[in-house]
N, C-alpha and C positions, 0 to 999 in steps of 0.2 A: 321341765319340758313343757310349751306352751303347747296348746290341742288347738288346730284348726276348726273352725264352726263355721256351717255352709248361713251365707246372707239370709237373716229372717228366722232361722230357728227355733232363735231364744228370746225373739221377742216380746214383750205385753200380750200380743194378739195367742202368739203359739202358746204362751202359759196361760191364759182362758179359756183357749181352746181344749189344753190338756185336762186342766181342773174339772170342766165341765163333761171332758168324756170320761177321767177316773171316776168322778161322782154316781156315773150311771152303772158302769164296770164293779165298782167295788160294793155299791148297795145291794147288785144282783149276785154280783161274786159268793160274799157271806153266805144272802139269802136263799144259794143254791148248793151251798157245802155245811158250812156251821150249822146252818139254822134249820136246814133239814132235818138234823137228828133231832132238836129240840122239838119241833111242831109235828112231823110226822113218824116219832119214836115208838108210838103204839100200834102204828100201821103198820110199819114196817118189820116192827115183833110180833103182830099175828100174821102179816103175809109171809114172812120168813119161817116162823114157826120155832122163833129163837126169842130165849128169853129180855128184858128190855134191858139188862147189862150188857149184853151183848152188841148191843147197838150203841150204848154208851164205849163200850170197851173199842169198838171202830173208831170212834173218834179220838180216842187216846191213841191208838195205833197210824190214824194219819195226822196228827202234830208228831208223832215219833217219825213216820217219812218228810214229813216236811221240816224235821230238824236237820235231818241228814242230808237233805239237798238241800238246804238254806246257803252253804258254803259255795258249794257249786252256781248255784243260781246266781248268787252276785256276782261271782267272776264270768259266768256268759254275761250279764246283764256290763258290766263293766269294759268288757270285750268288744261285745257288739252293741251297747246300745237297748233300752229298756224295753223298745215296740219288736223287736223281734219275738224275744221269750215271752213278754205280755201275751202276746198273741197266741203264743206255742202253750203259755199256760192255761186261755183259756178253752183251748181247744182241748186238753190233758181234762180241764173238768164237764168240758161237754162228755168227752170217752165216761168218765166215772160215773156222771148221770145217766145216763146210756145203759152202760155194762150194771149200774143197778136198777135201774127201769126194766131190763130185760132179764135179771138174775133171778134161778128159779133154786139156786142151792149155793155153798158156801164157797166155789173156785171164784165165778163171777160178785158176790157179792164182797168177799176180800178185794178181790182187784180193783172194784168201785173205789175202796176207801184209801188203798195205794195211790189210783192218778189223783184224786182226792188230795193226797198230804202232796205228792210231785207237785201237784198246781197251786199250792197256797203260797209259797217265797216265789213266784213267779208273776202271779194274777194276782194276788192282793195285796195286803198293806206292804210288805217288803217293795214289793214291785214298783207301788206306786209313789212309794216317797222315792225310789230313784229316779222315777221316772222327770221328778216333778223337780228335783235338784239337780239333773243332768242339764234340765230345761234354761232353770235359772237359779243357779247356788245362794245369790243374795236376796232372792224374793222365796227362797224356799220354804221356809218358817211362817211368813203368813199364806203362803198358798196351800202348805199343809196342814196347820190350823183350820182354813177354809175346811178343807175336804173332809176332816176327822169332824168336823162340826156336822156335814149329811151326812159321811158313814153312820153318826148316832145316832140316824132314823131308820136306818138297814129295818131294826124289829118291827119299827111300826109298822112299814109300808111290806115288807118281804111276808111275816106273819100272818096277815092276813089275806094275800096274796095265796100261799101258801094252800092255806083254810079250807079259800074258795074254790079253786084247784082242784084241790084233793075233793071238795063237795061234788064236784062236775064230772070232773074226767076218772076221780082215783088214783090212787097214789103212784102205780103204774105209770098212767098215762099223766100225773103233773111231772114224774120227772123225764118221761119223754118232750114234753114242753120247754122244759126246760134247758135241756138240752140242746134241743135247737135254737132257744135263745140265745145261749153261752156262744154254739158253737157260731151264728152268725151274727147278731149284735153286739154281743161283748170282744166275741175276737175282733170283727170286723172295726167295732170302734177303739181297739187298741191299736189297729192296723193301718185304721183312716188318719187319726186322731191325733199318734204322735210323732215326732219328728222319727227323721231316720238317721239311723247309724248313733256311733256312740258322739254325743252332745253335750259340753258343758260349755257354758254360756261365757262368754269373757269379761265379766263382771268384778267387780269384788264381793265380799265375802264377811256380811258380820259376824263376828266374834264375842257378842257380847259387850256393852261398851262401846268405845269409842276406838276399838282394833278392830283396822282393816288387815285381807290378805288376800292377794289372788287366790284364785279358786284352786290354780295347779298349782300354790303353793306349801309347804306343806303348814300343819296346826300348830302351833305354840304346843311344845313335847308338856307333856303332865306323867310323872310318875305313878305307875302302878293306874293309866288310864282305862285299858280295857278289863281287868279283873274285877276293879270297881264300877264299871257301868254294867259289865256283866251281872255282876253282884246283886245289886241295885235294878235293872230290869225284870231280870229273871224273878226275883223277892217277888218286885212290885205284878208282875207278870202273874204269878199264882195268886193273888189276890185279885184281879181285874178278871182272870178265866175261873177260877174256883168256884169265887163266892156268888156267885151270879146263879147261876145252875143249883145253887142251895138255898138262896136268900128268901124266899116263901117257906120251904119247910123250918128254916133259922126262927125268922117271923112267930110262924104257930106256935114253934117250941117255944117261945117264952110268951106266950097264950094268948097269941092274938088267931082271931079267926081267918078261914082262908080268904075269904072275902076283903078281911081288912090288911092280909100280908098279901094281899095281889094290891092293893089299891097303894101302900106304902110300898113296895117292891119296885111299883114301876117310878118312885121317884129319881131310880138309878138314871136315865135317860136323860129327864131334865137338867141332873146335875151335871151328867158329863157332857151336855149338847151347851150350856151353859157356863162351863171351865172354858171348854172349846172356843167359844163365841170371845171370854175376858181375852185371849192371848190373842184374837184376832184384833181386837177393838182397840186395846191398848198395853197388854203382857209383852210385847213385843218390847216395851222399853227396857225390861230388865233382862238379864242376860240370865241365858236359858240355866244355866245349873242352878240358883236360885232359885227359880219359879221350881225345879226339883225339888230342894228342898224344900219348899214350900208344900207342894204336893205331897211329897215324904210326909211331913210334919202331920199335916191333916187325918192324915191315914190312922194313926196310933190314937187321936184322939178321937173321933170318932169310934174305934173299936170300943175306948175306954167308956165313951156316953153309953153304949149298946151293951157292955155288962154291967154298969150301972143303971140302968133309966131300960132297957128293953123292954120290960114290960111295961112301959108306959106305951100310950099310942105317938106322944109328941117325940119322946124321947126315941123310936124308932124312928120316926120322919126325919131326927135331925141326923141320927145315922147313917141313913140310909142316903139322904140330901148329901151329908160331908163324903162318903166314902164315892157318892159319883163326880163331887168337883173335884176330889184325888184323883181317882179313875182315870178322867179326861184330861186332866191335866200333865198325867206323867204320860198319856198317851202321846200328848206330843212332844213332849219331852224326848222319850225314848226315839221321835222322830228325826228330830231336829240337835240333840245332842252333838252326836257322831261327828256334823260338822264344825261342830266348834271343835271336838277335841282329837280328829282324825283329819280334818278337812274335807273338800267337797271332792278332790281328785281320787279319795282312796271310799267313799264315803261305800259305796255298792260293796266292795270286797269287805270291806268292816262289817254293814248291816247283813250281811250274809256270815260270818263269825260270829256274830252277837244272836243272828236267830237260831243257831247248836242249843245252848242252854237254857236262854228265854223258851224254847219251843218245848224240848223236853221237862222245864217248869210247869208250862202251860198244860204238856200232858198229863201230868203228875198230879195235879190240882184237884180236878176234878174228883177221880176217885179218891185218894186220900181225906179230905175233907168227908168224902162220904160214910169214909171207915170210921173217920174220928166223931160225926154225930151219931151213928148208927150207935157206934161204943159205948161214947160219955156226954152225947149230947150236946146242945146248940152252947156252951158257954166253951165247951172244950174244944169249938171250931174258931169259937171269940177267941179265944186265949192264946193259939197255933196261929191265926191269924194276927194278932197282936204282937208276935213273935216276931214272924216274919217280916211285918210293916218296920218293927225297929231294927232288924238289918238292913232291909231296905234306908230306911234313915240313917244311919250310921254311915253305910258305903256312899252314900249322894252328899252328904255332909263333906266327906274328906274329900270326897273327889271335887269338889266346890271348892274346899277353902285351897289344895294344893294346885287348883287351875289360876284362881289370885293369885298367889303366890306366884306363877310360873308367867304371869303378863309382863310385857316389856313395860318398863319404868319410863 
């Protein structure tokens, strides 16, 4: 079934257009949901007067609501079109800044972290890779490369943003700020910004190689396709959300000082803003489950240098370097997949199935990792880690060689 697309939609100009308003959207998104626990976690465990698990424990409880409407989300977004609910999400995490800006005990400050997980498959990275392959299914893979390459400075620029905020007005009144930001620039420029109704561009559609396909048509079938990306995400998913949130306390334990696991910590960043940047410049020539593989690959080595060499200072830097050009790289992986092996007509309803278990991974991470150093320490996070990277490799591997397999001769 071909889909009509109103004149100029999906044009160069409307996919600049779009990029450049996800870019603003999605650095403030993060840096108004995620990153809020991270930077003001102590603030808001003595104005609450709850201990700082508990703050941590909120944000596993909104990746657990944002798993369960991750389904839903795609099939609105599919429906009608990515700038309806864009907008509706970001209006969902104006409410949650809001309802925690103003919450003086635990009804409101739950509820915070509810619209919270509602708004994340709607306003951010779910959202925006539909939004941006609705636009144009054959330019979608560098124009999401582009974006994943500024999402990777969300910390620098939101952090200290944050900082100054909370210096000024109080934590209070930064997330009332914020708030209002969410609710009128970020919606509004979800609203302005992208085309209306639902959109796919009448393009073709790389595959990887030198296979074309309409956008409305469907993928070259791969058996056992979604189990194994599931597989393979969600793995690689609890190492991307886990270890991040541990990576300085990892650091000290194997006796580096704080000073010098903050200074090697942050080369997480450069590595995945730099993975990012290869697949825009010229990773676009090999076809995407490879470059998985690839990414898979690096993961397990890396862990390996850091329980051998960790306590070295180089041999942390080159871990810590490898594990963010993984990072960044399966990041767009997991964006850009889908369409190879689902196509671009089903691509929303899929990435909404695929964020169930990625999401619930992503919850799961955090704490768990923490029980595991707390217990046995930073080699016993190496080694759970190390584990899971080689599932992660295993399931990108088959699903790689049995999509060869499955290409027209």
């Amino acid at each position: 079934m071909s889909i009509a697309v109103p004149r100029g939609t999906a044009g160069p100009r409307a996919l600049g257009i779009a990029v450049a308003a996800l870019t603003v959207t999605q650095v403030a998104g993060w840096g108004t949901s995620f990153h809020v626990a991270a930077v003001l976690s102590d603030r808001l465990s003595q104005g609450f007067g709850f201990p700082p698990s508990v703050i941590f424990g909120a944000v596993t409880a909104m990746l657990v609501v944002a798993a369960i409407a991750s389904p839903l989300a795609g099939r609105l977004m599919d429906r009608d079109g990515a700038r309806r609910w864009m907008t509706t999400g970001s209006l969902l995490g104006a409410g949650g800044l809001l309802a925690l800006g103003s919450a003086h005990g635990a009804l409101l400050f739950g509820l915070a972290w509810i619209l919270f997980g509602l708004a994340m498959p709607l306003a951010l990275t779910q959202g925006a890779s539909i939004a941006l392959v609705q636009i144009a299914p054959d330019r979608a893979r560098r124009a999401l490369g582009l974006l994943y390459v500024l999402i990777g400075f969300s910390p620098a620029i939101s952090w200290p943003i944050l900082i100054a905020l909370d210096a000024w007005l109080g934590w209070r009144g930064t997330l009332l700020v914020l708030a209002g930001f969410q609710a009128f620039v970020t919606a509004g420029l979800h609203f302005f910004c992208l085309p209306k109704g639902r959109v796919l561009a009448d393009h073709p559609v790389s595959q990887g190689g030198n296979a074309q396909a309409r956008p409305e048509a469907p993928a070259v079938p791969v058996r056992g396709a979604f189990a194994l990306a599931a597989t393979c995400f969600s793995a690689a998913g609890v190492l991307s959300f886990g270890l991040p949130l541990h990576m300085i306390g990892i650091l000290q334990a194997y006796g580096h000082s704080a000073t010098t696991a903050v200074a090697i910590g942050s080369l997480i960043g450069p590595g995945q803003v730099l993975a990012r940047a290869f697949d825009i410049l010229g990773g676009s020539r090999f076809p995407i489950l490879n470059v998985g593989v690839a990414s898979a690959l690096l993961m397990p080595l890396a862990l390996i240098v850091l329980l051998l060499t960790g306590a070295s200072p180089k041999g942390a830097m080159v871990f810590v370097f490898a594990y963010g050009v993984s990072a960044g790289l399966m990041s767009v992986v997991r964006a850009v997949a889908p369409i190879r092996l689902f196509g671009a007509a089903a691509y929303a309803v899929i990435t909404g199935k695929l964020g169930v278990p990625q999401n619930m991974a992503f919850a799961a991470a955090p704490l768990g990792f923490s029980l595991l150093k707390d217990r046995w320490g930073a080699p016993a996070v190496a080694l759970a880690a190390l584990a899971i990277s080689l599932v992660a490799l295993t399931s990108i591997a088959i699903l790689a060689a049995r999509a060869r397999r499955s290409e027209p001769r």
